[in-house]
Structures are given as structure tokens and as C-alpha cells.
MDTraj code that builds the backbone (N, CA, C; nanometers):
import mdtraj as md
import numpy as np

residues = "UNK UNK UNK UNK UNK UNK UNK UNK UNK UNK UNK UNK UNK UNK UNK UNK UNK UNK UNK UNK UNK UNK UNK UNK UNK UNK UNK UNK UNK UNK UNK UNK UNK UNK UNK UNK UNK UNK UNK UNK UNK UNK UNK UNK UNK UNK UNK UNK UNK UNK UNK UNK UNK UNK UNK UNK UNK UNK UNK UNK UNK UNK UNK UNK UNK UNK UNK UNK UNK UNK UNK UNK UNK UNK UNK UNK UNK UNK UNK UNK UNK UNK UNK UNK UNK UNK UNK UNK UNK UNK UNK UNK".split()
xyz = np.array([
    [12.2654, 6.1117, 9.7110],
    [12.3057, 6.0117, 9.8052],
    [12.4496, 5.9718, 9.7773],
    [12.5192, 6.0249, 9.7132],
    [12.6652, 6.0351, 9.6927],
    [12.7233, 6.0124, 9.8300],
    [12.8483, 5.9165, 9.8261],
    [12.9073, 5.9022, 9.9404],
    [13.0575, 5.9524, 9.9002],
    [13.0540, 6.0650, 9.9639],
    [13.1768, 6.1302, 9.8905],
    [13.2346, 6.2372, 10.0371],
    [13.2106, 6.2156, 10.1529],
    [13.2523, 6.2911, 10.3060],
    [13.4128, 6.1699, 10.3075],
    [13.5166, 6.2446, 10.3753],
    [13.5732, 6.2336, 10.4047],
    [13.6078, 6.1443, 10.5350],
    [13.6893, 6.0779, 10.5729],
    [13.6818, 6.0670, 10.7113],
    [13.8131, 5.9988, 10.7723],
    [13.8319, 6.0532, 10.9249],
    [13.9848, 6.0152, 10.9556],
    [13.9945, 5.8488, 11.0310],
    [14.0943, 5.7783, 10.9549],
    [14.1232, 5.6647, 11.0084],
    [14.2703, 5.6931, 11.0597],
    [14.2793, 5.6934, 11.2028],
    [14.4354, 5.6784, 11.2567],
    [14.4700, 5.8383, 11.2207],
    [14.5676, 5.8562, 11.1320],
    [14.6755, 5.9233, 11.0611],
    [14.6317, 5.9929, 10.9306],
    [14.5617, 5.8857, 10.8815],
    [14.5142, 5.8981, 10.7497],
    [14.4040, 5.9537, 10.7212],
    [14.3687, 5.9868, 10.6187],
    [14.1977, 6.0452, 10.5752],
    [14.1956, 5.9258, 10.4932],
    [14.0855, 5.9036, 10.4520],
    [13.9974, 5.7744, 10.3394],
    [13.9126, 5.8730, 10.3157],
    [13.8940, 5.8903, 10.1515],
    [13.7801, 5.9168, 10.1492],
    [13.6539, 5.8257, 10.1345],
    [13.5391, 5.8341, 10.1554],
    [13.4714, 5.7289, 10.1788],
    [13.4748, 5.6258, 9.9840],
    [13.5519, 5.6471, 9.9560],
    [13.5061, 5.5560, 9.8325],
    [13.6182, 5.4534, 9.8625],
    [13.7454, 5.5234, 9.9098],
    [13.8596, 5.4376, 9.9605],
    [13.7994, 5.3211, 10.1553],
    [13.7141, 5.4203, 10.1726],
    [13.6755, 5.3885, 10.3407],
    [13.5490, 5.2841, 10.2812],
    [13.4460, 5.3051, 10.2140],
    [13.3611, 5.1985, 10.2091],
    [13.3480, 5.0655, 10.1045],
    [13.3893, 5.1392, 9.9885],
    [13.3986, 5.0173, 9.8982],
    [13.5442, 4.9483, 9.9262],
    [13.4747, 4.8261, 9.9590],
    [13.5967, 4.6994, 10.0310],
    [13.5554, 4.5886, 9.9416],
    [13.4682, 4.5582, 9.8585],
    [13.4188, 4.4789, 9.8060],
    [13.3656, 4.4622, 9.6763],
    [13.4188, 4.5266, 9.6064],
    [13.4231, 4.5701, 9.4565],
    [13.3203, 4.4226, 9.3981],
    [13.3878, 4.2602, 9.4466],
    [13.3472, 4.1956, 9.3403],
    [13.2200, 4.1317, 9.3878],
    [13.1240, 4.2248, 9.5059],
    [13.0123, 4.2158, 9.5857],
    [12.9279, 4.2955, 9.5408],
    [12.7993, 4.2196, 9.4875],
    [12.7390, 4.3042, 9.4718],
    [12.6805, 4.4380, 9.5532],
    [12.5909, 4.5122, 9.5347],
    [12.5214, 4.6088, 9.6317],
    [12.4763, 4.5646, 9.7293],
    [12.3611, 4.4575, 9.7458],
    [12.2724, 4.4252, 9.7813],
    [12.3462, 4.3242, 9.8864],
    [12.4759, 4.2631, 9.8774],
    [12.5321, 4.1788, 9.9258],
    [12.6681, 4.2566, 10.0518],
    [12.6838, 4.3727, 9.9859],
    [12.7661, 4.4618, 10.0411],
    [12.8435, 4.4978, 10.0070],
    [12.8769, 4.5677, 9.8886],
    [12.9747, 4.5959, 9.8310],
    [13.0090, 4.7178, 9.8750],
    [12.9546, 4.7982, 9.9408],
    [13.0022, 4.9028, 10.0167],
    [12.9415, 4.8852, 10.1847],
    [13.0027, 4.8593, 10.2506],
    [12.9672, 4.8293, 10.3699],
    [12.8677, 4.9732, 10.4532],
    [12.7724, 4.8551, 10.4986],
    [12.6178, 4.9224, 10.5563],
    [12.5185, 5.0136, 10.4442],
    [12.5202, 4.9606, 10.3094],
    [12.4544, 4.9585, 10.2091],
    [12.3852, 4.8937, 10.1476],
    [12.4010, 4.7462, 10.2209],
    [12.3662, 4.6696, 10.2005],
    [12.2153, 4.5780, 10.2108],
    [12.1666, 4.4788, 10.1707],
    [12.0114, 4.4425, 10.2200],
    [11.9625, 4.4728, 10.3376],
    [12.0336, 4.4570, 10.4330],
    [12.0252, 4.4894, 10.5851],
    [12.0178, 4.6184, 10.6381],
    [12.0046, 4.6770, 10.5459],
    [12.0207, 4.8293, 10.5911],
    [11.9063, 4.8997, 10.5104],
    [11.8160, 4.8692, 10.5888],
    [11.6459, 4.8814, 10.4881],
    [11.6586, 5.0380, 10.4273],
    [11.7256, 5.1926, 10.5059],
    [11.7018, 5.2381, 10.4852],
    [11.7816, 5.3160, 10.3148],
    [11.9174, 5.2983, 10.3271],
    [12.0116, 5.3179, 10.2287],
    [12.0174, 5.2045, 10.1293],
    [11.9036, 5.0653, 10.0946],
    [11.8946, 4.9938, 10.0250],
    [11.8004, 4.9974, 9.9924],
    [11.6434, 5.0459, 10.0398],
    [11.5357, 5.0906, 9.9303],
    [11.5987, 5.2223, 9.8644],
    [11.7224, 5.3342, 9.9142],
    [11.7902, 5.4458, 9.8130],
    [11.8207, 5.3485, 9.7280],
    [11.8795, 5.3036, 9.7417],
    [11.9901, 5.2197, 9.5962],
    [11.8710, 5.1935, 9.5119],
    [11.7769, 5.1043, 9.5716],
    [11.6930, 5.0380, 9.4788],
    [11.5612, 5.1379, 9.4081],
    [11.6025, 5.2985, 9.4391],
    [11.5333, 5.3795, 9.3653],
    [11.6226, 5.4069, 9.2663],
    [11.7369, 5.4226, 9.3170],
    [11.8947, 5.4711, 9.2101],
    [11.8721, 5.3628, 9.1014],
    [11.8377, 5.2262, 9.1558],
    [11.9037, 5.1306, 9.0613],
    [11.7198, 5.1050, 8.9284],
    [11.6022, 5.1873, 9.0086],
    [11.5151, 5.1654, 8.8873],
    [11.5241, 5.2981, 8.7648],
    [11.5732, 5.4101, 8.8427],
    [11.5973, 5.5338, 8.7729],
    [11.7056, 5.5153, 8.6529],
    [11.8298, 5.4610, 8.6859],
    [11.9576, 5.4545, 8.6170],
    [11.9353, 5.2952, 8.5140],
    [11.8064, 5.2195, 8.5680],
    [11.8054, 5.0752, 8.4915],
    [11.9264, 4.9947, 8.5125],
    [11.9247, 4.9476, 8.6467],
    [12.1023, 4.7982, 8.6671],
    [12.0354, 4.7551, 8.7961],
    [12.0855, 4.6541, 8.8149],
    [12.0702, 4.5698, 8.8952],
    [12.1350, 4.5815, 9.0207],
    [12.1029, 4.5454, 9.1538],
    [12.1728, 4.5552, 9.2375],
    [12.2335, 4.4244, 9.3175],
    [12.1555, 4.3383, 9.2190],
    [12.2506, 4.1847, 9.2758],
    [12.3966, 4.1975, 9.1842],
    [12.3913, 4.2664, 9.0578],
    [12.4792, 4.2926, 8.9661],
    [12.6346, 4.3205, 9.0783],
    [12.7158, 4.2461, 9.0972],
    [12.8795, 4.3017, 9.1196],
    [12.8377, 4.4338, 9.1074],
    [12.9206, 4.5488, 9.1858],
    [12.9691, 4.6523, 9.2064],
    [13.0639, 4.6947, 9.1146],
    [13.2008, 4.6131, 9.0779],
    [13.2564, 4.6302, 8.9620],
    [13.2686, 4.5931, 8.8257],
    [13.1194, 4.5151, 8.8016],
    [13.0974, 4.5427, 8.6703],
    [12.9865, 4.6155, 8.6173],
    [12.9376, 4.7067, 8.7009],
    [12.8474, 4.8351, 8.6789],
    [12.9226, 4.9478, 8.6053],
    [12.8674, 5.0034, 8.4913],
    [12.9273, 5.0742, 8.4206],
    [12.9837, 5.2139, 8.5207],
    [13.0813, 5.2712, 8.4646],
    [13.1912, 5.3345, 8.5189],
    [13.0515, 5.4997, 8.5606],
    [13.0004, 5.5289, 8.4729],
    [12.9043, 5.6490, 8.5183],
    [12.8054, 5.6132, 8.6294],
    [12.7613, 5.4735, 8.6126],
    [12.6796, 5.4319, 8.7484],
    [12.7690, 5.4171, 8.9157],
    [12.8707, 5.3775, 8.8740],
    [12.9603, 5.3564, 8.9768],
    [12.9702, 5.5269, 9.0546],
    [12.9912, 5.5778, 8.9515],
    [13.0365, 5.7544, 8.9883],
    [12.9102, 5.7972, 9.0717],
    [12.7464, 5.7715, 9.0216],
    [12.6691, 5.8165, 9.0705],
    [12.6202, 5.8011, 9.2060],
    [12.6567, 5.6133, 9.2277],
    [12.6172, 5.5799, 9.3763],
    [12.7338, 5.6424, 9.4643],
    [12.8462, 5.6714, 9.4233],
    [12.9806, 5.7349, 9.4990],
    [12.9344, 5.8679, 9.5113],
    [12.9186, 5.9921, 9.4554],
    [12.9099, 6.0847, 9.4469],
    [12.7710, 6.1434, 9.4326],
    [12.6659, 6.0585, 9.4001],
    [12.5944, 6.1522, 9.3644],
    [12.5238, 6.2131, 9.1970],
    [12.4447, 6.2367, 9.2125],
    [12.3291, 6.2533, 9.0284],
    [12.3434, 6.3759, 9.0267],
    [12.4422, 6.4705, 9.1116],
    [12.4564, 6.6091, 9.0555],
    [12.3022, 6.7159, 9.0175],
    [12.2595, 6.7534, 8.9416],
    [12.1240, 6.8078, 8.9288],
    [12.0361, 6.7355, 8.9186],
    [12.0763, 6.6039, 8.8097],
    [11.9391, 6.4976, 8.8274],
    [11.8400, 6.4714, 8.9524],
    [11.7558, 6.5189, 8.9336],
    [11.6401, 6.4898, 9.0543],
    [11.5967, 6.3044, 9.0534],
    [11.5838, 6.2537, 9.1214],
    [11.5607, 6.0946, 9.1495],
    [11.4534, 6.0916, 9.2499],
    [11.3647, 6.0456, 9.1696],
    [11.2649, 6.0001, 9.3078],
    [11.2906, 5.8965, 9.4229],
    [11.2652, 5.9258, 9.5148],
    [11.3340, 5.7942, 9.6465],
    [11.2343, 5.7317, 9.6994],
    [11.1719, 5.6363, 9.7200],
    [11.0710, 5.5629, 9.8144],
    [11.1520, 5.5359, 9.9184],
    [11.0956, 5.5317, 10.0564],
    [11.0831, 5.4370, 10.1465],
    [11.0671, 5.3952, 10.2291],
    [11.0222, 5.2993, 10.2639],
    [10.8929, 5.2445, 10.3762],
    [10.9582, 5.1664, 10.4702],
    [10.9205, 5.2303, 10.5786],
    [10.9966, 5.1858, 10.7099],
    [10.8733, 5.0952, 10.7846],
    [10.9756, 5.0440, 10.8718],
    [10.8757, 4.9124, 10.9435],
    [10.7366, 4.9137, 10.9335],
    [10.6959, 5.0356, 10.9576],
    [10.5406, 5.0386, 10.9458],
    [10.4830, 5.0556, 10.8472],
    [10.5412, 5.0731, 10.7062],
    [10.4942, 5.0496, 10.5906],
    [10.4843, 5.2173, 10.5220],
    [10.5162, 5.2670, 10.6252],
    [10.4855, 5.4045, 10.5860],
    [10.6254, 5.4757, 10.4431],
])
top = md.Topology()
chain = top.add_chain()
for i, resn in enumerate(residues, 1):
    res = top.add_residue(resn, chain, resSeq=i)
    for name in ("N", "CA", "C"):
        top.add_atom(name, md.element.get_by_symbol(name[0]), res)
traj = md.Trajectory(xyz[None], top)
């Protein structure tokens, strides 16, 4: 679940770590990367599998998550396999 695609603003490219994290001293759960957030049932039960696998918090700030956790929600667990739950409106 690495957010690591590219994408064009204007002129410019952002990559999405420059394009979504706007909010470093926000936590996850609060939005520290915009539409990742509580409100976004589906990419916030991900986090909250990321965040029981890796052991941190997701009310925890964004930038005081250790520098390898930071890398993982940006990019990605590389071979690590992670189990994901998650249950959409209907519980399913």
C-alpha cells in the first residue's frame, strides 16, 4: 500500500509523498496524508492493519513515527506479506 505513483500538478510532477503528506505534525488518523484519513473507511482499516503488524499508533503524529515506519506507509513492506482486514458498510 505504498504511496509512491507519481503525479502531474500544473508544470510540475509531485511525487505523491511531496503531493500527499501536507501534514507531517497530523496524525494518520487525523490526516496526515490527505484521504487517509478516519473518513476514508477503506485506506484507514489498511493503515490500521499496517499499524497492528509494524506495532505504532495511528493517533501517533506522522512525524514522530520512526523513520522505517514512515518509509513503509510511503512506499510500501517490499516482500513483507501483511495481512489486511476490511469491512465495508455491510460488515463484510
Amino acid at each position: 500500500m505504498g504511496a509512491c505513483k507519481v503525479r502531474r500538478v500544473g508544470r510540475h510532477q509531485l511525487s505523491s509523498t511531496e503531493a500527499h503528506r501536507r501534514f507531517p505534525s497530523l496524525s494518520l488518523s487525523s490526516g496526515a496524508i490527505k484521504g487517509w484519513d478516519r473518513r476514508n473507511q477503506f485506506y484507514h482499516q489498511m493503515l490500521a492493519s499496517l499499524a497492528k503488524h509494524y506495532d505504532f499508533d495511528l493517533e501517533q503524529s506522522f512525524e514522530s513515527l520512526p523513520e522505517n515506519i514512515q518509509q513503509v506507509i510511503l512506499y510500501g513492506s517490499g516482500r513483507t506479506e501483511i495481512p489486511f482486514n476490511y469491512l465495508n458498510e455491510r460488515a463484510r
